[in-house]
C-alpha positions as CSV (number, residue, x, y, z in Angstrom):
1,X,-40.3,8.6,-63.2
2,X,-37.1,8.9,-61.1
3,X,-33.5,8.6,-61.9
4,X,-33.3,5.0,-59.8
5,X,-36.5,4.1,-61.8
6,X,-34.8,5.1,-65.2
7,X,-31.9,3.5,-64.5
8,X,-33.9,0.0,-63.4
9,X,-36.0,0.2,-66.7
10,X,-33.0,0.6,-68.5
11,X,-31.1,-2.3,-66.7
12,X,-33.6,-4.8,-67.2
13,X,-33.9,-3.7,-71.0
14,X,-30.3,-5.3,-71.2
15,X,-29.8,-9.2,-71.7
16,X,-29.7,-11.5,-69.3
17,X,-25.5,-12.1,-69.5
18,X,-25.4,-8.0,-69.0
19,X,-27.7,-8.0,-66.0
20,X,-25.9,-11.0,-64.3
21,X,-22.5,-8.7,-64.9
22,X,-24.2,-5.5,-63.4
23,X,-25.8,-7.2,-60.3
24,X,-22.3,-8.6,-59.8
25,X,-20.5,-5.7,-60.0
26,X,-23.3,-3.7,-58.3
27,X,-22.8,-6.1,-55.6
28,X,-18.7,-6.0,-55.3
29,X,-19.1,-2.2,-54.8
30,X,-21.4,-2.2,-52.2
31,X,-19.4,-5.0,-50.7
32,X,-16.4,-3.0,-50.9
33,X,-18.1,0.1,-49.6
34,X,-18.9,-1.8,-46.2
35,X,-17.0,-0.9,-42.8
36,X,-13.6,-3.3,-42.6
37,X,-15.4,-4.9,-39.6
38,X,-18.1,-6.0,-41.2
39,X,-16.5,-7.3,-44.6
40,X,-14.0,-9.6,-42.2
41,X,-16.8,-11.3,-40.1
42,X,-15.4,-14.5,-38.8
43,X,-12.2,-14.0,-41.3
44,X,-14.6,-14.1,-44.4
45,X,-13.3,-12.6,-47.2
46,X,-15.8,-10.5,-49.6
47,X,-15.9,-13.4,-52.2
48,X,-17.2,-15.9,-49.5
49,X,-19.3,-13.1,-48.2
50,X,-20.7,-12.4,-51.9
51,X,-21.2,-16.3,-52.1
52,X,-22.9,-15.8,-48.8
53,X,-25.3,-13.6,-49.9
54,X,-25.8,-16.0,-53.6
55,X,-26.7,-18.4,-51.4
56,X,-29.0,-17.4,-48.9
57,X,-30.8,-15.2,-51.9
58,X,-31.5,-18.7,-53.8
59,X,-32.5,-20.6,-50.9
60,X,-35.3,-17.6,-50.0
61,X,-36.4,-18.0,-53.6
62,X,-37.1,-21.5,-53.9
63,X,-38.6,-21.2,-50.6
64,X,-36.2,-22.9,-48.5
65,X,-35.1,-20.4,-46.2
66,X,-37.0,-19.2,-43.1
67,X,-38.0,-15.2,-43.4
68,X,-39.0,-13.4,-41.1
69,X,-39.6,-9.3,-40.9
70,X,-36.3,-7.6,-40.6
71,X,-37.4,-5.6,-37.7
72,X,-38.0,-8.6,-35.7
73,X,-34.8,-9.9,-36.9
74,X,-32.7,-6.6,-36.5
75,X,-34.2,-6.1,-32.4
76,X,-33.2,-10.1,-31.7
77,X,-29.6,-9.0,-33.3
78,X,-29.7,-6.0,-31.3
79,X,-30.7,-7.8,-28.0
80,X,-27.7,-10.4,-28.6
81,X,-25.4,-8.1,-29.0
82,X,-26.2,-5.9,-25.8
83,X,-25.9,-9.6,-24.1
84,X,-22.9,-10.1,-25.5
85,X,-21.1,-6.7,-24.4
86,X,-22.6,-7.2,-21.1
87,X,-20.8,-10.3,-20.2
């Protein structure tokens, strides 16, 4: 077993209130660690962003978002963008 793998089994060996707290806090890092550009999309400040995320992470679980494969996703993004720095 890994380090990541240690540290999961040892995170979910910790009550519910202390997994919430680290999966927040987990979260505001890698928030914080993200380019300026990207944590000020549209003027959206890392709480909404975080709240964002919340959201869009329950409405996948009860089955109330559209997926689709992130490859597919990511060469749509990709596409729009080149047709946006085009024009």
């Amino acid at each position: 077993m890994n380090v990541r793998e240690q540290l999961l089994q040892e995170a979910l060996k910790l009550s519910v209130a202390d997994q919430t707290y680290l999966a927040q806090s987990l979260a505001d890092h890698l928030i914080a660690c993200l380019p300026q550009s990207v944590r000020e999309i549209d003027g959206t400040t890392p709480d909404e962003f975080s709240q964002e995320l919340l959201r869009r992470s329950a409405a996948y679980q009860t089955g109330d978002a559209i997926s689709r494969p992130a490859g597919e996703w990511l060469a749509e993004f990709r596409a729009r963008q080149q047709g946006e720095r085009a024009n």
